[in-house]
Structures are given as structure tokens and as C-alpha cells.
C-alpha positions as CSV (number, residue, x, y, z in Angstrom):
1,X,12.6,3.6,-6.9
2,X,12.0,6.0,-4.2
3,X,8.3,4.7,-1.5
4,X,5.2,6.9,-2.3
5,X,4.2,8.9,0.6
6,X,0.6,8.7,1.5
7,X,-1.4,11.1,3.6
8,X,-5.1,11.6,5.0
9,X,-6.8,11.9,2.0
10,X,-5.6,8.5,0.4
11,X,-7.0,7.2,3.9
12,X,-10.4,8.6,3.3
13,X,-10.7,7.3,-0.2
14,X,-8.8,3.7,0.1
15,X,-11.8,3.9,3.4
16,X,-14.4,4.4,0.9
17,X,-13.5,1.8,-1.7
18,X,-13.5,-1.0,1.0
19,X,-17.3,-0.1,2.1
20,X,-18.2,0.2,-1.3
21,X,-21.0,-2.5,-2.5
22,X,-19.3,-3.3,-6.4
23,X,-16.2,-4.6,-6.3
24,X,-13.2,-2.4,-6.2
25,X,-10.3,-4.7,-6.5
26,X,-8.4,-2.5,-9.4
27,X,-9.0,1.0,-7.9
28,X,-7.7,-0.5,-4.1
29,X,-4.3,-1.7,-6.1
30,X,-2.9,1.6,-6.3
31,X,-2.3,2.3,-2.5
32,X,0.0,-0.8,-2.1
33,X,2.9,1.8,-3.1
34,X,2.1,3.3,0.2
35,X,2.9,0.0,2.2
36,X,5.7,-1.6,0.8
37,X,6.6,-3.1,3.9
38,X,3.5,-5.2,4.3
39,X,4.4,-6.7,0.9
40,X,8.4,-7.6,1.8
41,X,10.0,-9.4,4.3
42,X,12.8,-7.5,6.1
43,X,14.4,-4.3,6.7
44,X,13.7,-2.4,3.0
45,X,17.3,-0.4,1.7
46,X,15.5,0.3,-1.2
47,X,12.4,-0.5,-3.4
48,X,14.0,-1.6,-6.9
49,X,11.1,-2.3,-8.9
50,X,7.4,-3.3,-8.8
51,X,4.7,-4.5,-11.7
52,X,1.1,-4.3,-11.7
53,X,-0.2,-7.7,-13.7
54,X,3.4,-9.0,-14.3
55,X,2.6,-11.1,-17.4
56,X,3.7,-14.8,-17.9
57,X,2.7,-18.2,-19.4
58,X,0.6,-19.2,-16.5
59,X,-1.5,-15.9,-16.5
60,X,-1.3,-12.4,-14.8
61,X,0.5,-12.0,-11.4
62,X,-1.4,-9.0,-9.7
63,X,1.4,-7.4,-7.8
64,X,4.5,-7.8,-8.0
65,X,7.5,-6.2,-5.5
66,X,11.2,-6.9,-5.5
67,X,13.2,-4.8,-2.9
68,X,16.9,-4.5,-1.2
69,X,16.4,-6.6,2.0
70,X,19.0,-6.0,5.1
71,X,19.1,-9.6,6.3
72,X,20.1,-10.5,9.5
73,X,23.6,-11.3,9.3
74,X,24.0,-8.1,7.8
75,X,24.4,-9.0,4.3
76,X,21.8,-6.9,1.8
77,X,20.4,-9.0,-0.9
78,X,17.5,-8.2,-3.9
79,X,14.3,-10.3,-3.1
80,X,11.0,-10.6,-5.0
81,X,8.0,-11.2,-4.0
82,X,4.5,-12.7,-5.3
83,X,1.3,-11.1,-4.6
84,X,-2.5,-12.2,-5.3
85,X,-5.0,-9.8,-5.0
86,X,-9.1,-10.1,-4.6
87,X,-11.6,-7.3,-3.9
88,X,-12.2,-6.1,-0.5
89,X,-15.8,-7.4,-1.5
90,X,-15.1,-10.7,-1.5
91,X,-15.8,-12.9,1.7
92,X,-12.6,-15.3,3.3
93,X,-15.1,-18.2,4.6
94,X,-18.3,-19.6,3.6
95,X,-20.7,-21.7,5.8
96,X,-19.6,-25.3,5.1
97,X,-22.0,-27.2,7.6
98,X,-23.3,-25.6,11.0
99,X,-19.8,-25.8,12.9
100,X,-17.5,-25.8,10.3
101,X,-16.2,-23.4,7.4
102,X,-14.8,-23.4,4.1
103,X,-12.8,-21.0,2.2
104,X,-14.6,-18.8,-0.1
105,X,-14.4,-19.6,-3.8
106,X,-12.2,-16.6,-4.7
107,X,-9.9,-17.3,-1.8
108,X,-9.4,-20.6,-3.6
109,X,-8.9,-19.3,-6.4
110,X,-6.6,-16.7,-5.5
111,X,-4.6,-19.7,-3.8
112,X,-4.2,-21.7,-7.0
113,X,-3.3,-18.5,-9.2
114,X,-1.0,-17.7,-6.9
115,X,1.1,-21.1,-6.5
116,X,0.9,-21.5,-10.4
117,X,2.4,-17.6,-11.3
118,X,5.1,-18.1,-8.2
119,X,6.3,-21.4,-9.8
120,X,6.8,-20.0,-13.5
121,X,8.4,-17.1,-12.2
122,X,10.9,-18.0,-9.8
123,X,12.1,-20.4,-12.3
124,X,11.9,-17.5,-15.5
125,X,15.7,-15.9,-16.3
126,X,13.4,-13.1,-17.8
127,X,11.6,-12.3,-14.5
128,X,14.3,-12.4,-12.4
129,X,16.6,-10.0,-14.6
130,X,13.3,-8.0,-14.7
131,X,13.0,-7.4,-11.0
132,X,16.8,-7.7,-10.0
133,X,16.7,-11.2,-8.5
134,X,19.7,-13.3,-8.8
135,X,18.8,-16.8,-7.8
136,X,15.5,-18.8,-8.0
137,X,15.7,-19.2,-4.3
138,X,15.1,-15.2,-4.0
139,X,11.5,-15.2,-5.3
140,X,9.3,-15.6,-2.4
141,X,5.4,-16.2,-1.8
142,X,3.8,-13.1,-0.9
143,X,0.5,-13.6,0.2
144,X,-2.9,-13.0,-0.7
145,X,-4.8,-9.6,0.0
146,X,-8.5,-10.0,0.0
147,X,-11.5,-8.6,1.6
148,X,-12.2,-6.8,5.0
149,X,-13.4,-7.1,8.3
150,X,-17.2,-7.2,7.2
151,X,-16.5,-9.9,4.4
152,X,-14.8,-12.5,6.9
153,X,-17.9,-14.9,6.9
154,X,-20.4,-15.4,4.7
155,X,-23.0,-17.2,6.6
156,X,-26.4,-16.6,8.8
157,X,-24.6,-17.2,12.0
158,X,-24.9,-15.1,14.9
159,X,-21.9,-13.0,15.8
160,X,-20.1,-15.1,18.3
161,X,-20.9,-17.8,16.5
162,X,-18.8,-16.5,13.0
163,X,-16.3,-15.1,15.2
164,X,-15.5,-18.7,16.9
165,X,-15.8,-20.4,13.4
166,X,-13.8,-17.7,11.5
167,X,-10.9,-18.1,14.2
168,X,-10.9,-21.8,13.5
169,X,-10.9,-21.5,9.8
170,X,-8.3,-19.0,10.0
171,X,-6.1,-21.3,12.2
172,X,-6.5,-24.0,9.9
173,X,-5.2,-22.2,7.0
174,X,-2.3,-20.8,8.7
175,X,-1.3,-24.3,9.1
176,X,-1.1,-24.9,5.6
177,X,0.1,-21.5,4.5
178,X,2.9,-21.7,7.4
179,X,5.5,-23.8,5.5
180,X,5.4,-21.9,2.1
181,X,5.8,-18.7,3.8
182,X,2.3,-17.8,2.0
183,X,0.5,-14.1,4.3
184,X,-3.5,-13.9,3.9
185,X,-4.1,-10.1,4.6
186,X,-7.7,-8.5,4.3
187,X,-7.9,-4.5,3.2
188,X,-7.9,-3.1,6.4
189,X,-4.6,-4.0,7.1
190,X,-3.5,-2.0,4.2
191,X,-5.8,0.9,5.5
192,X,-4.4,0.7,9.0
193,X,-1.1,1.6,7.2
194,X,-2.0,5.0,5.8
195,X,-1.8,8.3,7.8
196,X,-5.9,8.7,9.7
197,X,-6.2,5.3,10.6
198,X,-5.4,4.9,14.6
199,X,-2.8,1.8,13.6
200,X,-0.7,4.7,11.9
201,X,-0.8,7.1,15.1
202,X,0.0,4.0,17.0
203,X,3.3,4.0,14.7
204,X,4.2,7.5,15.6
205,X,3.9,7.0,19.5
């Protein structure tokens, strides 16, 4: 499986789908085949295969990416990898009390699909053949991709004030993501990846 090579116009219209007003989770999917680098941890040999709504018992895993990894010791080894994905509508954090956050209900949910589908499939002979995975302990968390810079707080704060709060929150849910390995990545990320955005010329320099 040979990476898709994206240029200005994908930019423009992966740009347009995260201003949008209605929810553009399933159009925005497509451009992950432009960042497969985001999505794996390591230096990539080669991409060897990658599902949109991998089925299984538990429900629908949105992405899923299994690639040669160069690890550091020099061996190369097939690793897959587990990927939740929300519109870049949806908001992280909510307004819990006047100094405090909470995560937004379809960051919740998106953590709870997520642990379920990793835990079938890492465990699934099926799965593994599927994507090229010989042992369990070779199907990783990916992360969660979900809403944009605009959608970070969804409260009647003043600008500071969400800033300070959402840093917190953030913090706070790093700690519990740090263990399992577990990435929370908005849209813009994946925009600042494709060839226009000033993160890409920053690349090239």
C-alpha cells in the first residue's frame, strides 16, 4: 500500500469542511491517507493496510492503520493501530462549574468506543491476520481525532478565561491518556499536514 499524495486543493476543501456549521465527520475521513504518520508511531517502511469502520462484536472502529515500523534497535515490525473519530463540529470541553471543565459528551463517548473496539481487536486472530499483526501486544491505541480550534470550549467564558481552563482540562486528560499511549488530536492538526497550510512549509524548510 503505497501513501496518497495530497496537494493544495485537498487543503482548501479539508479547510472548508472544518468551518462548516453541520457536521462533517465522514467527508473529513478521507484525508487521513494523506497523514499516515499522525496515525503510527515510528519511522513508516511501508503502509500495509488500513480500514474505514473495521467491523467487530463490540461495534465499528472508525479508522483503522497497520504499518511496517523501523523501531529503534533497528528491527522492523507490523503494528496496528486504533483510531476514533468525531466531527470537527464537536466541542473537547464543556463548562462544568465557573473554574472547572468537563469533557464534552462525544469526547466521552469517543473514549468508551474506543477502549471497548481496542480490546476486541487486539485479542481477535481474524483482525490481526487482517492487518498483518502478529502478536496481541502489536495493536496499539491510537487516539481520538475530534474537533478544531474553534470547538475547544463550549462555554460563555471570556477568552483568557477558556484558554486557562481548556489548558487545565487538557492537562488533566493527558494524565490519564499518558499510560495507555491513548493521542487526542483536533482537525487542524490533520490540516496543518497537507501542502497550503504554513505547518507543511514549515516541513520543507
Amino acid at each position: 500500500m503505497e501513501p496518497s499524495n495530497p496537494n493544495t486543493a485537498d487543503y482548501e476543501k479539508l479547510r472548508a469542511l472544518i468551518s462548516a456549521e453541520d457536521y462533517k465527520e465522514l467527508e473529513c475521513r478521507k484525508y487521513l491517507q494523506f497523514v499516515p504518520s499522525l496515525l503510527v508511531k515510528g519511522r513508516i517502511i511501508s503502509l500495509e493496510y488500513l480500514e474505514i469502520d473495521y467491523r467487530g462484536n463490540a461495534g465499528d472502529s472508525d479508522y483503522v492503520i497497520s504499518a511496517k515500523i523501523q523501531k529503534e534497535v533497528g528491527v522492523e515490525r507490523v503494528e496496528a493501530y486504533v483510531w476514533e473519530l468525531k466531527a470537527p463540529q464537536c466541542y473537547l470541553f464543556k463548562k462544568d462549574t465557573e473554574n472547572r471543565l468537563r469533557p464534552s459528551e462525544d469526547l466521552v463517548k469517543a473514549e468508551n468506543q474506543l477502549l471497548h473496539y481496542y480490546e476486541e481487536q487486539r485479542g481477535n486472530e481474524l483482525f490481526r491476520a487482517k492487518f498483518g499483526v502478529t502478536r496481541q501486544n502489536d495493536v496499539h491505541i491510537g487516539g481520538i481525532i475530534i474537533g478544531c480550534k474553534a470547538k475547544q470550549v463550549d462555554a460563555d467564558f471570556d477568552i483568557d478565561k477558556k484558554a486557562r481552563l481548556f489548558e487545565e482540562a487538557l492537562w488533566a486528560r493527558e494524565h490519564f491518556y499518558g499510560p495507555i499511549g491513548l493521542k487526542l488530536i483536533t482537525w487542524d492538526r490533520v490540516l496543518d499536514l497537507l501542502p497550503g497550510s504554513l505547518g507543511y512549509l514549515s516541513l520543507l524548510l
